[in-house]
C-alpha positions in Angstrom: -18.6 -18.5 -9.4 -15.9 -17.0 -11.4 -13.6 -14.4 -9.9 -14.1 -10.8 -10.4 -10.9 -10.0 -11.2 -8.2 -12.1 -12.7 -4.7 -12.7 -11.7 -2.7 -10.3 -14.2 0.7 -9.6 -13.7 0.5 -6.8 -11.1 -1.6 -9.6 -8.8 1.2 -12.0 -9.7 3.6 -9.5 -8.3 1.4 -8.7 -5.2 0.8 -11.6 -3.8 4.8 -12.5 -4.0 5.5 -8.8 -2.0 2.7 -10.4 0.7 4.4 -13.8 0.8 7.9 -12.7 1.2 6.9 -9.5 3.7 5.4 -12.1 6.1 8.1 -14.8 5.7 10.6 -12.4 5.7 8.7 -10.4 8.9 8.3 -13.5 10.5 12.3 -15.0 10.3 13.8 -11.9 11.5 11.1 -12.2 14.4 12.4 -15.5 15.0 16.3 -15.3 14.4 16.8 -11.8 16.9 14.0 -13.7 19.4 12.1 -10.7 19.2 8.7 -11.1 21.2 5.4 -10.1 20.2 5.9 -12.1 16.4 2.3 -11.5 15.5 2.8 -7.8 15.1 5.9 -8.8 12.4 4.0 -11.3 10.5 0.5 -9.5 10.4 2.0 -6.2 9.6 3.5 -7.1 6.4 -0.1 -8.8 5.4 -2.0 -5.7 6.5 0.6 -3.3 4.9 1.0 -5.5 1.7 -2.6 -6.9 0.9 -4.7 -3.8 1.6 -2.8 -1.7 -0.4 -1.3 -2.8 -4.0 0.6 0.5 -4.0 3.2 1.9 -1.9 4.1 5.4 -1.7 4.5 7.9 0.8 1.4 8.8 1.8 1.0 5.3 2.8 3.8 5.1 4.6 2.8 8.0 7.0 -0.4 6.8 7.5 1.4 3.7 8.5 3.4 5.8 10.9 1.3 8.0 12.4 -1.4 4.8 13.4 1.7 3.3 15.1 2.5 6.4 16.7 -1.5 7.2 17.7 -2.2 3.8 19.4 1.3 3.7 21.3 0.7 7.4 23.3 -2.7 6.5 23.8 -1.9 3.4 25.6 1.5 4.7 27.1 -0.9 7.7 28.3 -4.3 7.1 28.5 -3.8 3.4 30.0 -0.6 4.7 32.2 -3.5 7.6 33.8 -6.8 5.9 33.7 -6.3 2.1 34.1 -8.0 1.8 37.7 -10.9 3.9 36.1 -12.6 1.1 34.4 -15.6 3.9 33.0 -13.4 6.5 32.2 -10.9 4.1 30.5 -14.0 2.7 28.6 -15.4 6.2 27.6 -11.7 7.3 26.3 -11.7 4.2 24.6 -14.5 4.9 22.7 -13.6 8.2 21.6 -10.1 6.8 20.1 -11.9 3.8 18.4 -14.6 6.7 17.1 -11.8 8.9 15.7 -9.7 6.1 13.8 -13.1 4.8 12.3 -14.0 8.4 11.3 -10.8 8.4 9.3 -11.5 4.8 7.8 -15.2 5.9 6.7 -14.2 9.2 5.4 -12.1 6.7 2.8 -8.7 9.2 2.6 -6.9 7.8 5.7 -8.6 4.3 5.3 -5.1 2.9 6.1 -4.1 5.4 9.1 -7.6 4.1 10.5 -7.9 0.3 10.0 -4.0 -0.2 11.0 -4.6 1.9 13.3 -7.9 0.2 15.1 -6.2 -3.7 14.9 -2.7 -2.1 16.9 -4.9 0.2 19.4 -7.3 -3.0 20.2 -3.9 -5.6 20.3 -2.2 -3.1 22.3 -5.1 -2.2 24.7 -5.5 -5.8 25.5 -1.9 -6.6 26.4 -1.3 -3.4 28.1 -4.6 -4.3 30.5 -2.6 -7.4 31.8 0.4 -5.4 32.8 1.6 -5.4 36.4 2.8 -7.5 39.3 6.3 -6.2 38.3 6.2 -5.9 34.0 6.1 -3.3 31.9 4.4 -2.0 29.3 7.4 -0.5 27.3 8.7 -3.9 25.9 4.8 -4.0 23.9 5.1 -0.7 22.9 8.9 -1.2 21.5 8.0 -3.8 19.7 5.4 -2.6 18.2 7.2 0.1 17.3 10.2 -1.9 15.6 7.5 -4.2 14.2 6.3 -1.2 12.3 9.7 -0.1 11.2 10.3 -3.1 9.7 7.1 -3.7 7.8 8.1 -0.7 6.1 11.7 -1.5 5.2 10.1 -4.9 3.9 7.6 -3.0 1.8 10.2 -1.2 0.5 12.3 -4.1 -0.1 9.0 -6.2 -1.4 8.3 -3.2 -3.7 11.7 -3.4 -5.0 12.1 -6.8 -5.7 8.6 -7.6 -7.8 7.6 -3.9 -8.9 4.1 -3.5 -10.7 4.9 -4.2 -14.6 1.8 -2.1 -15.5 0.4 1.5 -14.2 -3.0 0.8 -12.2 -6.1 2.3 -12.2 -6.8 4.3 -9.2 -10.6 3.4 -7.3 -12.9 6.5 -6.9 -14.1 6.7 -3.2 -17.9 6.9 -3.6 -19.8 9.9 -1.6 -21.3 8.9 1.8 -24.4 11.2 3.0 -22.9 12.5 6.9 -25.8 10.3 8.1 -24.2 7.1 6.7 -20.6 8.5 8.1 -22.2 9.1 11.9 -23.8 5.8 11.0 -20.8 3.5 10.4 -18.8 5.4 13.1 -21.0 5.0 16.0 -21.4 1.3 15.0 -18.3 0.0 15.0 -16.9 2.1 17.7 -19.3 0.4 19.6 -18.6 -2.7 18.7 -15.0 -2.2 19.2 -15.3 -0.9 22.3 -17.7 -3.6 23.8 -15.1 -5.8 22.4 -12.3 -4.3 24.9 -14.6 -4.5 27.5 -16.2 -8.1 27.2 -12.0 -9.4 26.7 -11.2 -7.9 30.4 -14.6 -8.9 32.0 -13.9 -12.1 30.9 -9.9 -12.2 31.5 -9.4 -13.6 27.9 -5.7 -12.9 28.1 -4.9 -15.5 25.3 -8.0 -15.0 22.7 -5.9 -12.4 20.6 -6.9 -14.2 17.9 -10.4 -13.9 18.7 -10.4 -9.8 19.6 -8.8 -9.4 16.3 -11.1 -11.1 14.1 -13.7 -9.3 16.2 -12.3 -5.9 15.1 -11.3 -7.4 11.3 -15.3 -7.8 10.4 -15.6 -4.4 11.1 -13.9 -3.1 8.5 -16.6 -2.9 5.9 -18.2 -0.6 8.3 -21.9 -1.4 8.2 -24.1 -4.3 9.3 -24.7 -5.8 5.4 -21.4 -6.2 4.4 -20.6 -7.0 8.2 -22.3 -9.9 8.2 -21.1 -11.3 4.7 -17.1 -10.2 5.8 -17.9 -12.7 9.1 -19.2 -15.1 7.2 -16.2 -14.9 5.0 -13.9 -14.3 7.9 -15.1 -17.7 10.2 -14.6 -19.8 6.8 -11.1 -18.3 6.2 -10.1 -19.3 9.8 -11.6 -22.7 9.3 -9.4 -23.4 6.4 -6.4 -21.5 7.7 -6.2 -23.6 10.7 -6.8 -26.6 8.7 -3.6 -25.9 6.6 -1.9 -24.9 9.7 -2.6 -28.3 11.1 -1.7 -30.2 8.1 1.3 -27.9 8.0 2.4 -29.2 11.5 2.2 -32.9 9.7 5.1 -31.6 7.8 7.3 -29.6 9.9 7.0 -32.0 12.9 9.6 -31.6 15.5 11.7 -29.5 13.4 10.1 -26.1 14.4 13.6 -25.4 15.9 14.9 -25.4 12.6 13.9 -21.6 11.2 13.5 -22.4 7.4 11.1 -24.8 7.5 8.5 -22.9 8.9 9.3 -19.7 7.1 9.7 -21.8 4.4 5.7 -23.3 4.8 4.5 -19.6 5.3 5.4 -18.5 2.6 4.0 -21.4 0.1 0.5 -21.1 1.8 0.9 -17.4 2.1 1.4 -17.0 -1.9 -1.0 -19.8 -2.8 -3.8 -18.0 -0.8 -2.8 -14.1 -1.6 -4.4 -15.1 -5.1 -7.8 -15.5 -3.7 -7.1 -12.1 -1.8 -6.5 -10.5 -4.9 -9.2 -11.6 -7.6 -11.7 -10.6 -4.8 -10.6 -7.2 -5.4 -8.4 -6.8 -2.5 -10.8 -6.7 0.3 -10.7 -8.6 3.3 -12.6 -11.3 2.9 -12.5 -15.9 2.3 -8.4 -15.4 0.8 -7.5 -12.6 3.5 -9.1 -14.9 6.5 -6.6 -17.4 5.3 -3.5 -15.9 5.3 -3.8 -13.6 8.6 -4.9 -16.6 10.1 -1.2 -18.3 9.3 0.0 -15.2 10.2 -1.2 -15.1 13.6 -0.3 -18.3 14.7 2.8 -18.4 13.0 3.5 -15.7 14.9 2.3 -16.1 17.9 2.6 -19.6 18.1 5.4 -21.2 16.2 8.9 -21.6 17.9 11.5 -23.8 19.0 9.6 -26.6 21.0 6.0 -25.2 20.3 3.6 -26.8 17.6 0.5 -25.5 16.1 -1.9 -28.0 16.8 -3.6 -26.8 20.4 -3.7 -23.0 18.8 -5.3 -24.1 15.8 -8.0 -25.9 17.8 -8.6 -23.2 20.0 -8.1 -20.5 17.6 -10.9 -21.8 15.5 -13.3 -22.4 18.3 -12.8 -19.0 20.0 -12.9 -16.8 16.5 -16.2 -18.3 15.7 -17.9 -17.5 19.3 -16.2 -14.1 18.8 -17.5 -13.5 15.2 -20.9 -14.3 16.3 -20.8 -11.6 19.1 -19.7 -9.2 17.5 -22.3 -10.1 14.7 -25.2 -9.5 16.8 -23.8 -6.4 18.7 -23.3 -4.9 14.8 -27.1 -6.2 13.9 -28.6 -4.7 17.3 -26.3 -1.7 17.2 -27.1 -1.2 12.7 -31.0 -1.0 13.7 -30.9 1.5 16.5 -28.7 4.2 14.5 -31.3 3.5 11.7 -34.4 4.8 14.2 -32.7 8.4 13.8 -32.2 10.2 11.0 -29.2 11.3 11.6 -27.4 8.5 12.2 -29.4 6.3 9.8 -27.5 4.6 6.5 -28.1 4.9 3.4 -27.3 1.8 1.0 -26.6 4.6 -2.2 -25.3 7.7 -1.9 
């Protein structure tokens, strides 16, 4: 099947400003021994692949999700946490409003960053106690988004577009489609947070974010194609990683090695990210999914080989969850109409 978009120039460009945010994102991580290194390696992915364009808009969408998903959890989790219900129902609403802005199609980027740090964050924060804090999550966080940007910047700099691009028209959605979408995946998002702390996954991360990932096309169609996608881009990501490990060895301690492995399979896979039009979907599985357990997983003394396994096995269970809660939740919201989709608008 050929690709629906070639790799021009521009595409050439981008996928060298994804490769070098997340190595770069991912050293600095590593060399100051900050914690949290999924947030600096997925960032720069997210910030880099969704977007071929960087301006300012961008950037305060960037921002403000940052700044949305820290006060909630600094206040809403700080006031409500031993209200399981209430927690849940404030939740909901917060997971409602960012997917409002991601269906409306203006603050796409303010709502999908904004869901994946708001669902990372919720789940750490809910496993705070017995004498930790929360602030060290939210600080780096906080520096992990100050950083993307600076890298963006620097990304932007370094390998600018050679060629103006064409700007994508956000088609018209009927308000039924738009109460559709967001009362779907809100739900699924939410149920999401809930099953994770029923269940005391404290190390699935990987598995609540693919979970909130498939969501992003918004309805249960291209749902179910984006998890089909998503499930074979962790299969072959954690492949790679695995024959990655074959490479690196014991040497993990030695920091350009790794960084240096990143970035090869980063930029070899950004091409399939980009002649798919930039979605999420087989090429954007791949490189998140070396982004997260570079990140999380790769360090002086660790190896990649028991996250890979487990990563893999968990993200499947979780994409086929969240599957059927989007398939049960899609036909319900279609009895109504008000709340039922329409494929054209």
């Amino acid at each position: 099947m050929s690709a629906p978009y070639a790799l021009d120039k521009n595409g050439l460009r981008q996928a060298l400003r994804i490769a070098g945010g997340s190595a770069l994102g991912f050293s600095l991580c590593k060399l100051m021994n900050w914690p949290n290194g999924i947030f600096f390696t997925i960032y720069p992915m997210l910030l880099l692949g969704l977007v071929p364009i960087l301006n300012a808009h961008i950037i305060r969408q960037f921002f403000a999700s940052a700044v949305f998903s820290a006060l909630f959890v600094l206040i809403v989790q700080g006031l409500f946490s031993h209200l399981p219900i209430v927690m849940t129902m404030l939740s909901f609403l917060a997971f409602a409003f960012l997917f409002y802005q991601m269906s409306r199609g203006a603050n796409f980027l303010f709502g999908a960053l904004g869901v994946v740090s708001l669902s990372i964050q919720l789940h750490f924060a809910s496993y705070v106690g017995n004498g930790t804090s929360i602030y060290p999550l939210i600080i780096s966080n906080g520096l992990a988004v100050l950083v993307t940007v600076l890298t963006a910047v620097l990304m932007h700099f370094m390998f600018p577009d050679v060629a103006p691009r064409q700007g994508r028209v956000m088609p018209t959605k009927a308000k039924e489609s738009i109460r559709h979408e967001v009362l779907l995946c809100a739900t699924v998002a939410t149920l999401s947070f809930v099953l994770f702390q029923v269940f005391d996954l404290q190390d699935s991360i990987s598995a609540q974010a693919a979970s909130i990932l498939i969501l992003f096309p918004l309805c249960w169609k291209a749902a179910g194609m984006a998890g089909w996608q998503r499930a074979i881009g962790t299969l072959i990501g954690c492949n790679l990683a695995l024959v990655s490990q074959l490479f690196l060895y014991n040497h993990t301690d030695i920091l350009l090695f790794p960084a240096l492995i990143l970035w090869i399979l980063t930029f070899i896979f950004s091409r399939y990210h980009i002649v798919g039009g930039g979605i999420p979907g087989v090429g954007f599985g791949i490189i998140t999914t070396f982004g997260i357990l570079f990140g999380q997983s790769l360090g002086p003394g660790q190896d990649l080989v028991y996250s890979a396994l487990y990563r893999f096995s968990s993200v499947s269970v979780a994409i086929i969850v969240s599957l059927c809660a989007v398939y049960i939740m899609h036909h319900i919201l279609n009895r109504f109409s008000v709340t039922r989709h329409h494929t054209f608008d």
